[in-house]
N, C-alpha and C positions, 0 to 999 in steps of 0.2 A: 047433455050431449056436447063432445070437443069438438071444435072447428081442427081441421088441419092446419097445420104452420107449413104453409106453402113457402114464403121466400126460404125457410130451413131447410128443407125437404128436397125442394130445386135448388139453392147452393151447393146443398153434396151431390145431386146430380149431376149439377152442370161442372164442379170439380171434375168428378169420375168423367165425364163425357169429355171435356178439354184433355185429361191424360193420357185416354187413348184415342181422341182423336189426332193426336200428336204422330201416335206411334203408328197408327193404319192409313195414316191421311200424307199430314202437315209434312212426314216426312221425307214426303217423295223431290218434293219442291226446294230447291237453295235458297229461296228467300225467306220460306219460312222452317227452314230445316237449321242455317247455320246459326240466325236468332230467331229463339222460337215466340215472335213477337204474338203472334194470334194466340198462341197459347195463355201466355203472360196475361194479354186483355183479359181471355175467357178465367183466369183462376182471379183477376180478381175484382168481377162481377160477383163469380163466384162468394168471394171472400163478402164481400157486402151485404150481398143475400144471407150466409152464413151469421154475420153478425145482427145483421137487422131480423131475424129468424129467432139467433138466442135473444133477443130483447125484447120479442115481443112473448116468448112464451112464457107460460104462467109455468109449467114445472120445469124449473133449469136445469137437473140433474141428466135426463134423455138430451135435453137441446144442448146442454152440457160436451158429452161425448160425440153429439153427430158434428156439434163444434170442432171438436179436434178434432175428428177424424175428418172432417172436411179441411181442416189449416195442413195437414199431416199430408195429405193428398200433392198441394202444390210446393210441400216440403219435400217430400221424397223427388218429384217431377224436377224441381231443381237444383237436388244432388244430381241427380243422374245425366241431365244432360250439360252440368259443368264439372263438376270433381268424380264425378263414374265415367265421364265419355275418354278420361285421360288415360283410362287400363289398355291400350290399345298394344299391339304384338309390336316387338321389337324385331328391324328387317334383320338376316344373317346378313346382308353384300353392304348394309349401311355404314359410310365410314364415320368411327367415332370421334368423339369430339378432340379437334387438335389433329388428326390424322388428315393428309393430302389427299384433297378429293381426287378423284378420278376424272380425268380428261373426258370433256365432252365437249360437242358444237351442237347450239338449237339457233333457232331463228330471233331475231329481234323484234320492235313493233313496225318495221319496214319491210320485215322478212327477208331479212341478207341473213348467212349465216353469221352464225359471232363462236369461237372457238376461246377455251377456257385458256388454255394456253398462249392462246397470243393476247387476253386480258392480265395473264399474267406477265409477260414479256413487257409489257408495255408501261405498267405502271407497278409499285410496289407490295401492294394487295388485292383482291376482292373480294367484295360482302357477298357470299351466295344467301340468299332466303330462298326458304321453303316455306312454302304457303300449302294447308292440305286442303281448303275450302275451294269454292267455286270465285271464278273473277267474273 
């Protein structure tokens, strides 16, 4: 009779369970949305269990593929939230690169207003940043 390879068996679990608890959970939240640190921990416990899982078991060929397909899991998870999150829609009103922004006034950390044009008047350029995350 075979024992189950439980850390094997719960490393691809706890993969699959870390990648969408990402996507139904984690990502409601900015701290754990714009680095998805929880995730990261959970895949690689994951990973550990996976490897200590293929090492214990006596046929390597199945522990073999739940192997990759468990490495594969936080493979895809970290295309997609660095080099897939980048496909994002291009705005029609956004000015393009080298083209003069558009006049605005927003508030400072005092909350006076600050008007773009009179930062322009005043000195000889300025750095606009856009930042699309949470401060």
């Amino acid at each position: 009779m075979r024992r189950i390879n439980w850390p094997l068996w719960g490393g691809l679990l706890l993969a699959v369970l870390a990648f969408f608890s990402y996507y139904g959970f984690l990502a409601q939240f900015p701290v754990t949305r714009d680095v998805p640190w929880v995730s990261f921990l959970l895949f690689l416990i994951a990973v550990v269990l996976l490897v200590a899982g293929w090492r214990r078991a006596q046929r390597k060929v199945l522990a073999s593929v739940v192997l990759v397909l468990g490495l594969l899991v936080p493979g895809f998870f970290t295309f997609l939230v660095t080099a897939g999150s980048k496909g994002l829609p291009l705005s029609n009103r956004a000015p393009a690169v080298g083209e003069k922004a558009p006049a605005f006034t927003l508030p400072d950390t005092q909350n006076r207003p600050v008007a773009l044009n009179d930062l322009l008047q005043q000195s000889n350029g300025v750095l606009l940043v856009f930042y699309r995350g949470y401060w």
